[in-house]
C-alpha positions as a printed NumPy array, in Angstrom:
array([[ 81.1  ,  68.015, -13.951],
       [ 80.003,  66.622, -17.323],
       [ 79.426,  68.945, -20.741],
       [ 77.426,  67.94 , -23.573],
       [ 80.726,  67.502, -25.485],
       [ 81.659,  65.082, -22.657],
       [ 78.341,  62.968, -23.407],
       [ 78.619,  63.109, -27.093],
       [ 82.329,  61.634, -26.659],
       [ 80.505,  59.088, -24.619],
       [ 78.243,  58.186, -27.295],
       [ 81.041,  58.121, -29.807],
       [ 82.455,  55.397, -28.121],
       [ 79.802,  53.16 , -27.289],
       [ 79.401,  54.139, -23.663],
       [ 76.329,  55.08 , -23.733],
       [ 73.792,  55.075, -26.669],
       [ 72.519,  58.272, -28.067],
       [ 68.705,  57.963, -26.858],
       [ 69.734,  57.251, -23.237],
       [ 71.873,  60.435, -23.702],
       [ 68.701,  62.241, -24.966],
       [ 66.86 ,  60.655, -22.115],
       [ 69.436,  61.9  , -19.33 ],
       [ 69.636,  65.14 , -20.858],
       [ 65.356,  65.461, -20.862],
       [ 65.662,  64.326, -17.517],
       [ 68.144,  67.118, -16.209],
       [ 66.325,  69.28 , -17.629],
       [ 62.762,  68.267, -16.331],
       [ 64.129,  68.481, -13.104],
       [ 65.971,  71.718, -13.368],
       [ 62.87 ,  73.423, -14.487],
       [ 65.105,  74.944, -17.196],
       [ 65.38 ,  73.507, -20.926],
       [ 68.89 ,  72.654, -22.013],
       [ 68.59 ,  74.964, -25.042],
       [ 67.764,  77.827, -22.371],
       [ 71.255,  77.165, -20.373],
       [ 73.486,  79.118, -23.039],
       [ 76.39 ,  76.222, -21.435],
       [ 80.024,  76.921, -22.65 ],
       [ 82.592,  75.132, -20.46 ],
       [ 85.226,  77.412, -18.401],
       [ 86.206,  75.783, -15.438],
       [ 86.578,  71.875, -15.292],
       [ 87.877,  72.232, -11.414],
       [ 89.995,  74.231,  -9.06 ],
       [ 93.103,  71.95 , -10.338],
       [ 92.253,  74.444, -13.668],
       [ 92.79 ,  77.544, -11.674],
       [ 95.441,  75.721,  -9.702],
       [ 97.763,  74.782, -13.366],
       [ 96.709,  78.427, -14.784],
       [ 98.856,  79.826, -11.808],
       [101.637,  78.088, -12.4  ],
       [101.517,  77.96 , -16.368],
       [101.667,  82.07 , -15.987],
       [104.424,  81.826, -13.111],
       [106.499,  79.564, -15.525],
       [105.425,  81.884, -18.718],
       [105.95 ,  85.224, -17.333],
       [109.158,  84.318, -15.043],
       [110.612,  83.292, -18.242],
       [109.581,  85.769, -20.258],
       [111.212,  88.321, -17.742],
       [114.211,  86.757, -17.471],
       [114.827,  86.17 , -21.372],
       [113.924,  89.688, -21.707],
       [116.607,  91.721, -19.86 ],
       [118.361,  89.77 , -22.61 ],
       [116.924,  90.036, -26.052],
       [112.97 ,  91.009, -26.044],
       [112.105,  89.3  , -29.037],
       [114.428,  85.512, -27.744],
       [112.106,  86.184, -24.595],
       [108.625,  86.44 , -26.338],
       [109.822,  83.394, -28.92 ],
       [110.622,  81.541, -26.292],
       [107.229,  82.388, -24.097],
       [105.18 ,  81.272, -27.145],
       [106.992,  78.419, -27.575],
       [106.022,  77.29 , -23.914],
       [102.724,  77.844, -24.809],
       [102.3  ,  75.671, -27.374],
       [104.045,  73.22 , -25.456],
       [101.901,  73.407, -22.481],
       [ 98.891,  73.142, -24.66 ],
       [100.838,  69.993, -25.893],
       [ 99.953,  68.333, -22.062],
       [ 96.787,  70.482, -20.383],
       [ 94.732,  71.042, -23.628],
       [ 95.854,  68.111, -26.212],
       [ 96.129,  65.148, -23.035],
       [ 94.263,  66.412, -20.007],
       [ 91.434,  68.223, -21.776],
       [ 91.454,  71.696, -19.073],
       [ 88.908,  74.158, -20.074],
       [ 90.13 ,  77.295, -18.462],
       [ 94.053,  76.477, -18.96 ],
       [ 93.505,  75.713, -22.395],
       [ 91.545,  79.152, -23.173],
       [ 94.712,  81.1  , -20.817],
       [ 97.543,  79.072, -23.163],
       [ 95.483,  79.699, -26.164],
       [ 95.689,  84.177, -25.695],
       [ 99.326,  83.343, -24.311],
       [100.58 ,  81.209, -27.365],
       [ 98.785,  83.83 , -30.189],
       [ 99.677,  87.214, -28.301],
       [103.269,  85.804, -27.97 ],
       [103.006,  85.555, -31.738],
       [101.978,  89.073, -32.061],
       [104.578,  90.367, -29.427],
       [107.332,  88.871, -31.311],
       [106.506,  89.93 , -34.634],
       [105.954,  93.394, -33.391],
       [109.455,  93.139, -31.727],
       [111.023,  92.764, -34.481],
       [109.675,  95.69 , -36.374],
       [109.372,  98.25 , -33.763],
       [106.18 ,  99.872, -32.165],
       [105.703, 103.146, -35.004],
       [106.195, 100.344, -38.224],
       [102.249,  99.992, -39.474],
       [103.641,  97.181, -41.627],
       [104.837,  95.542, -38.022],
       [101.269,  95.581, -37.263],
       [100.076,  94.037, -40.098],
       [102.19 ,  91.75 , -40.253],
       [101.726,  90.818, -36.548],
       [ 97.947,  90.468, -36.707],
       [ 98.226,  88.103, -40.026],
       [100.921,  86.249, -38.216],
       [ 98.599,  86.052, -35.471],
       [ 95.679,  84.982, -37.205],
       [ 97.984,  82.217, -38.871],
       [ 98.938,  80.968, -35.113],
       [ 94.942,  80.649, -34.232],
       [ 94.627,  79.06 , -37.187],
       [ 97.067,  76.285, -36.529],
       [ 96.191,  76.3  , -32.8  ],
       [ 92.831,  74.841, -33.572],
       [ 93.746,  72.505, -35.866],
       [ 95.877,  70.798, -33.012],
       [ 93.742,  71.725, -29.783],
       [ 90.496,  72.775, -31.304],
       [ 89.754,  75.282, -28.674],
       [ 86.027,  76.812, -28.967],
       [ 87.386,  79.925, -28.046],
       [ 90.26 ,  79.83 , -30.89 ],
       [ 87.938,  80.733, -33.493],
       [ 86.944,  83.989, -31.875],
       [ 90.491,  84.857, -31.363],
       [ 91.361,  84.112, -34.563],
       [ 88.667,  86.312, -36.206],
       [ 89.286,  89.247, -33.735],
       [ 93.187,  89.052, -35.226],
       [ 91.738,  88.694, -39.055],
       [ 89.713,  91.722, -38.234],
       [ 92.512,  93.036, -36.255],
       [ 94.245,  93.127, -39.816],
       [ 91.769,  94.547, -41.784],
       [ 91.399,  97.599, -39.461],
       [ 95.288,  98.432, -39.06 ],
       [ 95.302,  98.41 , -43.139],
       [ 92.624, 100.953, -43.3  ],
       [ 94.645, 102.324, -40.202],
       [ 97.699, 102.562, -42.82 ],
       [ 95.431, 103.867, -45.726],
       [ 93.471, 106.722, -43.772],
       [ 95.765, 107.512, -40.902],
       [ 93.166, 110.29 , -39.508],
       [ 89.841, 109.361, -40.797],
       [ 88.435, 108.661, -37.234],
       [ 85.15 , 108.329, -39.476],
       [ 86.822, 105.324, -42.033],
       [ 87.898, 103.419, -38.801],
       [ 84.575, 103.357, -36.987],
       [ 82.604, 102.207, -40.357],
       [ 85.396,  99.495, -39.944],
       [ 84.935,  98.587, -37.17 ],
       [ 81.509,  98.523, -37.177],
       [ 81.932,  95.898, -40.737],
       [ 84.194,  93.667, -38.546],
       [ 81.228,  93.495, -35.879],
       [ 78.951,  92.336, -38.57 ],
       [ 81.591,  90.005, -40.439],
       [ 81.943,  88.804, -36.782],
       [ 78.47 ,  88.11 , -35.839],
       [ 77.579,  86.263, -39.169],
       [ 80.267,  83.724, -38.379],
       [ 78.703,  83.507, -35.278],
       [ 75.212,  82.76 , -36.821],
       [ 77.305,  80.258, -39.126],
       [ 78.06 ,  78.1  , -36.313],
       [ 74.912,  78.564, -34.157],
       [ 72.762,  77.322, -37.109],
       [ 74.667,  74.288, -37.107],
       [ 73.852,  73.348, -33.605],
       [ 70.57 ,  74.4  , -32.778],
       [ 70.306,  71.948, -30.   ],
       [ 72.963,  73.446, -28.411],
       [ 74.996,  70.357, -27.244],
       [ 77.986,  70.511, -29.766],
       [ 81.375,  71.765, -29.558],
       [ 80.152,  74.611, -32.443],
       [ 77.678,  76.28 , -29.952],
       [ 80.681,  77.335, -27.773],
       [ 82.935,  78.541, -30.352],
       [ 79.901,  80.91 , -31.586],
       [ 79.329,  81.332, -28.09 ],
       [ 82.673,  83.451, -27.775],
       [ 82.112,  84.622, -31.686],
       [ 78.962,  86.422, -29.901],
       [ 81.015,  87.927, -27.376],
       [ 83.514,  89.283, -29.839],
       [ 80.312,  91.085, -31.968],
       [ 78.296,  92.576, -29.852],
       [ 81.146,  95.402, -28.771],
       [ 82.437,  95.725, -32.456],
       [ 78.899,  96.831, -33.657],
       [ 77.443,  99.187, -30.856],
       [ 80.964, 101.042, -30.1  ],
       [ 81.444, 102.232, -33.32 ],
       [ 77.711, 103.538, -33.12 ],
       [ 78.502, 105.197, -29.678],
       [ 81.299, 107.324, -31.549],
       [ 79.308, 108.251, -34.325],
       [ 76.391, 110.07 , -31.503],
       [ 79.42 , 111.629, -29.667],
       [ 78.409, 110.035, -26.26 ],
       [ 81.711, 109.145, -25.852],
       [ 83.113, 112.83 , -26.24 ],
       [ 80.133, 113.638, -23.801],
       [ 77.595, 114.78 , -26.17 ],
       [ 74.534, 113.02 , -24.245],
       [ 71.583, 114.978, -25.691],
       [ 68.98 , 113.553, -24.854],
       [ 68.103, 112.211, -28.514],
       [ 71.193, 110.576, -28.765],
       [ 70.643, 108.768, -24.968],
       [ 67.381, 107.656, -26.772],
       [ 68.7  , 106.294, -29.523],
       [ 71.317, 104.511, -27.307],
       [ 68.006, 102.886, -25.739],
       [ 66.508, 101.74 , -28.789],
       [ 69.688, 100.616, -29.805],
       [ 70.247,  98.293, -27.419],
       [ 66.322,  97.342, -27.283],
       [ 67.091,  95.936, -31.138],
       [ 69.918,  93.902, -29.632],
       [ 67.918,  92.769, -26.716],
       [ 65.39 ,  91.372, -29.107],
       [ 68.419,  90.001, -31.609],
       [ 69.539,  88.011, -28.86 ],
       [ 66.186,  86.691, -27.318],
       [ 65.323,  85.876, -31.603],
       [ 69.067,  84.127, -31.894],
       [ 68.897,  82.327, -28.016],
       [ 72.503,  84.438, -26.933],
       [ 72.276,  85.823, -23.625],
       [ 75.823,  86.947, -24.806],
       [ 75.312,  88.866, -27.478],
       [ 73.588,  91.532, -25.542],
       [ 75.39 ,  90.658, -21.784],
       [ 78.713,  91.603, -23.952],
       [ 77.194,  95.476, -24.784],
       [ 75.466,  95.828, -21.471],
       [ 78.535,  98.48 , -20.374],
       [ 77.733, 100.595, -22.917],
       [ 73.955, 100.688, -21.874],
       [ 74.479, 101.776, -18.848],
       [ 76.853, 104.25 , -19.378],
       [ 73.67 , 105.754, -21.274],
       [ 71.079, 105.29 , -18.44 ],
       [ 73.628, 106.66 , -15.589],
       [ 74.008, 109.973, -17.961],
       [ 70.231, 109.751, -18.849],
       [ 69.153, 109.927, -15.171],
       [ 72.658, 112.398, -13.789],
       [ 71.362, 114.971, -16.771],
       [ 67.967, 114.819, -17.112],
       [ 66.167, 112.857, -14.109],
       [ 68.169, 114.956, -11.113],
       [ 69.024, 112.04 ,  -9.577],
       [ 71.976, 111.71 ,  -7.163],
       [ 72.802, 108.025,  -7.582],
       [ 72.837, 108.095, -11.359],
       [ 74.42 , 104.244, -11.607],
       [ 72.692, 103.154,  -8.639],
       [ 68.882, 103.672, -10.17 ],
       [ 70.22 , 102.584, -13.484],
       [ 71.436,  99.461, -11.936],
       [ 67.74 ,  99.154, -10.197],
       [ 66.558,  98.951, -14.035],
       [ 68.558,  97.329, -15.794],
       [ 68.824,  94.749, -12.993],
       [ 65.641,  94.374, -12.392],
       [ 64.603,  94.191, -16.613],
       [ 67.384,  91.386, -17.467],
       [ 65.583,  89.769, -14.032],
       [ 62.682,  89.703, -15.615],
       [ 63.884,  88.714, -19.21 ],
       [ 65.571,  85.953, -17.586],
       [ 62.41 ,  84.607, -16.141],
       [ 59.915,  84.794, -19.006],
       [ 62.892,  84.15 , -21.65 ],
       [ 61.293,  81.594, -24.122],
       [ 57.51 ,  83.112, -23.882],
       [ 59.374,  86.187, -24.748],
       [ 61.31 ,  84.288, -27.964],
       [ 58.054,  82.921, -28.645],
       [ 56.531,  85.96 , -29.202],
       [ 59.303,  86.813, -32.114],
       [ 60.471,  83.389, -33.386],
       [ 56.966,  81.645, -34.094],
       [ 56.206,  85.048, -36.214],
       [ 59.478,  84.367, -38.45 ],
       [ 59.252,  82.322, -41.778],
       [ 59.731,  78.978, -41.131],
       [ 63.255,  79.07 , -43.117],
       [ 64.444,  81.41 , -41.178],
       [ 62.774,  79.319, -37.634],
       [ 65.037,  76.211, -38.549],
       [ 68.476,  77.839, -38.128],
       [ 67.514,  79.088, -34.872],
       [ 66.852,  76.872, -31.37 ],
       [ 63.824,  75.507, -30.872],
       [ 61.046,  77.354, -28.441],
       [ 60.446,  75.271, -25.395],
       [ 58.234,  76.625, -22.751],
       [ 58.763,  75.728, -19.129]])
């Protein structure tokens, strides 16, 4: 299986020329019946060999970590990040595997943060401070060497990470300051997202999957902290706050048809529900509260699915033009 990355390597060194790659790609899609810019493609698994060298990279990591552990915890997270790194070093850096590459990447920057943290103790604030900068540090390095898409996302999450245990340290119970936090990291998160989708609207770069994963990252940090703020999580579910739930996640639905990211409102879907299934147990007297909401929301994303670019149509063609060019292009079926 070949990714756009794959073919723009190709083109980089003279394989193939750049309109024959244009061609093939027209082609696939023609006979797909799907425009490439409709696929949302991000590259997981190259193979079952990935699945097959994720299994043993964790046997190796974990056994090792284990053992080094009963020990001296911190010597057995050190050394478990070092592996990482140095497994990256032959499965990311030589043999180019998607999935092991995304496993060694959360191994290699949580051992960071495990370390760190080990050395301060679990009730030291500072620890986890210092931790999450550490760890934004090792995400920072890791994609200078591997260049993971998925590093960038990780890397943001621990910058954010940061910025939310230092208002942690600053208002230690102001539930209130954390959730406006959070819900500023969401937004920090999703511009850097629209940073790198605007510079691949075509959708066949290595950007579009890092703000792929930059989209998954967003989506939770903005609605959650609006979820806590109604009290639906503490089981207020009037049935103006289930409402506003609704429309909430309407806005996103029409946010991520505008901005072509199935993933930006896939990633918030949970929360959705959770509102429907109380919606219909309170209010509609019905017995299999998930069950119908699953029904609906199943059968809605069904249908977005299907009429996906007339429905971006509808919204992107009205946009200013400026604003039309650093989104994908509309292509109708």
């Amino acid at each position: 299986m070949y990714t756009d990355e794959d073919l723009n390597l190709a083109v980089k060194k003279g394989v193939f020329t750049a309109t024959s790659v244009d061609e093939f790609r027209h082609l696939m899609s023609s006979s797909n019946g799907t425009p490439s810019v409709d696929e949302e493609n991000f590259r997981l698994v190259g193979g079952f060999n990935d699945i097959f060298v994720v299994i043993a990279c964790a046997l190796l990591l974990f056994s090792s970590l284990w053992v080094l552990q009963s020990i001296n915890e911190s010597v057995g997270y050190l050394v478990f990040t070092a592996l990482a790194w140095g497994l990256s070093e032959v499965f990311v850096l030589r043999r180019k595997m998607a999935l092991p590459a995304i496993v060694l990447l959360l191994a290699f920057v949580g051992g960071v943060f495990a370390f760190t943290d080990s050395l301060f103790g679990e009730q030291s604030s500072y620890g986890v401070i210092l931790a999450t900068a550490l760890s934004t540090l090792a995400a920072y390095l890791h994609w200078r060497r591997f260049s993971v898409p998925i590093t960038v996302a990780v890397g943001t999450g621990a910058a954010l990470a940061m910025l939310a245990s230092v208002v942690i340290s600053i208002f230690p119970n102001s539930t209130g300051v954390l959730m406006a936090t959070l819900f500023l990291c969401g937004c920090i998160a999703f511009t850097c997202a629209m940073y790198w989708d605007a510079a691949d609207t075509s959708r066949t770069t290595r950007k579009s999957d890092v703000a792929f994963w930059l989209h998954l990252l967003s989506a939770p940090l903005i609605i959650h902290p609006i979820f806590s703020s109604l009290g639906v999580l503490d089981g207020n579910e009037s049935l103006i706050n289930m409402a506003m739930i609704i429309l909430l996640y309407v806005f996103m639905t029409v946010m991520s048809v505008a901005i072509d990211r199935r993933a930006f409102m896939v990633s918030s879907l949970i929360y959705v529900i959770y509102a429907l299934s109380s919606l219909f147990e309170n209010y509609g007297g019905v017995g299999y509260s998930f069950a119908a909401t699953g029904v609906v929301m199943g059968a809605f994303l069904l249908m977005l699915s299907i009429y996906w670019q007339k429905v971006r149509a509808l919204f992107v063609l009205n946009l200013p033009e400026r604003i039309q060019g650093y989104l994908p292009a509309i292509k109708e079926k």
